[in-house]
C-alpha positions as semicolon CSV with decimal commas, in nm:
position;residue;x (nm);y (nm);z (nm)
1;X;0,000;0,000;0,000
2;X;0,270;0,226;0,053
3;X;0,402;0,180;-0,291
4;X;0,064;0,275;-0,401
5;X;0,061;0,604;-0,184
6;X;0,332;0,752;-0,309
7;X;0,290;0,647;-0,657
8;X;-0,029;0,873;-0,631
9;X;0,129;1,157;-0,402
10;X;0,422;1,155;-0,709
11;X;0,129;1,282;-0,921
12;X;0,163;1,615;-0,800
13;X;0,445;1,868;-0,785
14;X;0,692;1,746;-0,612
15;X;0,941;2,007;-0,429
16;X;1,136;1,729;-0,217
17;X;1,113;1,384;-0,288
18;X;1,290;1,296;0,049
19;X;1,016;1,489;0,270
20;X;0,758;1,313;0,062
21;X;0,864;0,922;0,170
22;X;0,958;1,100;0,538
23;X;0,551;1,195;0,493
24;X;0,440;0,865;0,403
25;X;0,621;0,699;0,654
26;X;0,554;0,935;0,913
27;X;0,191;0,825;0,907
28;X;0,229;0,440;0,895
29;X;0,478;0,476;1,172
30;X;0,298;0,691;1,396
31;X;-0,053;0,531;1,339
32;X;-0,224;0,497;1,656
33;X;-0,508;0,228;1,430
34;X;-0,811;0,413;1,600
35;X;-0,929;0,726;1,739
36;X;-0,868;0,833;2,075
37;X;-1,125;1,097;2,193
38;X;-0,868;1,451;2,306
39;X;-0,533;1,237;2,182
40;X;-0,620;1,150;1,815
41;X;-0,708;1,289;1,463
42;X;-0,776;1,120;1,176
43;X;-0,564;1,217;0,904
44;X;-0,610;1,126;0,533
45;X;-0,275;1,042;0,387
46;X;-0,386;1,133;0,029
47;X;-0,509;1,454;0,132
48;X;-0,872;1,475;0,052
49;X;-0,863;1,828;-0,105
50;X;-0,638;1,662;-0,376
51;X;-0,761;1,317;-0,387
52;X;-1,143;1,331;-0,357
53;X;-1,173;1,000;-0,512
54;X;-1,003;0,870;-0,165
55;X;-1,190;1,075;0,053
56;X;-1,399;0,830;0,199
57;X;-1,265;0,647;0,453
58;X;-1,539;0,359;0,503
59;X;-1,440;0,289;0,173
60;X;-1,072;0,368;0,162
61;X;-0,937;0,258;0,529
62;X;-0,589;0,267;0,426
63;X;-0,601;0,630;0,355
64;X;-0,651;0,683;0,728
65;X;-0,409;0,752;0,975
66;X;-0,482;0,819;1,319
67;X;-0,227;1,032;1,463
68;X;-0,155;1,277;1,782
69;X;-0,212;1,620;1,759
70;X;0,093;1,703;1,738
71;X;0,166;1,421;1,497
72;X;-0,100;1,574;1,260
73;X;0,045;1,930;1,303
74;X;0,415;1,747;1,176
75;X;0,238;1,546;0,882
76;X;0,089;1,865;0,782
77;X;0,467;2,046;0,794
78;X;0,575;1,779;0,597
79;X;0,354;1,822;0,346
80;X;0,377;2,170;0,303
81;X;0,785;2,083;0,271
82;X;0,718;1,812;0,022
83;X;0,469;1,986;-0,217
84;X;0,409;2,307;-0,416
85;X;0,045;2,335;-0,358
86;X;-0,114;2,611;-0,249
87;X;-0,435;2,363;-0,046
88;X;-0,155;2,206;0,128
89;X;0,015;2,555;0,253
90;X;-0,318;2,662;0,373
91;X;-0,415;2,338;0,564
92;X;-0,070;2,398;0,754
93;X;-0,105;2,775;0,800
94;X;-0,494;2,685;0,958
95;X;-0,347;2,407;1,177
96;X;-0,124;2,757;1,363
97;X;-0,456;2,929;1,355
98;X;-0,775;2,674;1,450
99;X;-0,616;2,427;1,568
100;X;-0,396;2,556;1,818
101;X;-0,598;2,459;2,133
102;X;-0,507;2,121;2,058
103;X;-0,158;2,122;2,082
104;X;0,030;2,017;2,418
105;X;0,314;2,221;2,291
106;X;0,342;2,555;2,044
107;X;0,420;2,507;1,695
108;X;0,768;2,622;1,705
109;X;0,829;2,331;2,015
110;X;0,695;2,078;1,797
111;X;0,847;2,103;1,494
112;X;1,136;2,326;1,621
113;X;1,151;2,760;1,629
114;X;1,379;2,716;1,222
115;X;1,186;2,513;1,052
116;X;0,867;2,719;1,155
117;X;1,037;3,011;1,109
118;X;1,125;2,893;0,765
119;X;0,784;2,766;0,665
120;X;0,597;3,053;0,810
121;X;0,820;3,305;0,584
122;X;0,778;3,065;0,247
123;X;0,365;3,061;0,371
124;X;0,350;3,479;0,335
125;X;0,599;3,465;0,031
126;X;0,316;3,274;-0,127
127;X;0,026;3,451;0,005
128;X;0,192;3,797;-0,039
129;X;0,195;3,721;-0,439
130;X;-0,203;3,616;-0,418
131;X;-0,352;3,981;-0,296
132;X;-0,699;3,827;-0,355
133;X;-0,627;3,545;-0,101
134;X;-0,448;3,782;0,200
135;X;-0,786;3,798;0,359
136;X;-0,779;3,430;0,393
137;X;-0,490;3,343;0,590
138;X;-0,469;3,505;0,910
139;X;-0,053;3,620;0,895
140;X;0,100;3,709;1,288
């Protein structure tokens, strides 16, 4: 199944190959195999905004992961590291912004004050060349 995974995440543009199979495995490694009510979140691995036709996990089990909180905060870092898409920069940049409460730990804690640094700054490099989508994404 893995194979299969990133086969279909290799469908889109790729910006690090490495980050993707660190993404993929990630999730299989960190699986928790069911939800945990305050610990867990279920996580799609093929991210549903890209791969509707996997979206439905009744139907698509292996496309679940269930994962901390802080574990879903990383996969989504690592996603916005391994892709250039702009659904997958915004699902990260919410995750600082809605999903917050959740977290044991800040953002910068979890996946370390450079590498949020970092992704922050390439998040408002992106958003500061879409003026129609500034509105959107709250920027601290």
């Amino acid at each position: 199944m893995k194979d299969f995974i990133i086969e279909k995440l290799n469908t889109l543009k790729v910006k690090n190959n490495d980050k993707l199979i660190e993404y993929v495995d990630f999730c299989c490694n960190n699986n928790i195999g069911k939800h945990h009510k305050n610990v867990t979140e279920k996580h799609h691995i093929l991210p549903k905004s890209l791969f509707k036709e996997f979206e439905d996990l009744s139907i698509h089990k292996w496309n679940a992961t269930f994962i901390t909180y802080e574990n879903h905060y990383i996969a989504h870092s690592l996603l916005f590291e391994a892709f250039y898409d702009d659904e997958l920069i915004f699902a990260w940049w919410n995750m600082n912004s809605q999903n917050i409460n959740k977290l044991t730990k800040t953002p910068e804690d979890i996946i370390g004050p450079e590498r949020y640094k970092e992704l922050r700054e390439n998040h408002y490099n992106i958003v500061s060349k879409m003026p129609h989508l500034v509105n959107k994404s709250p920027i601290t």
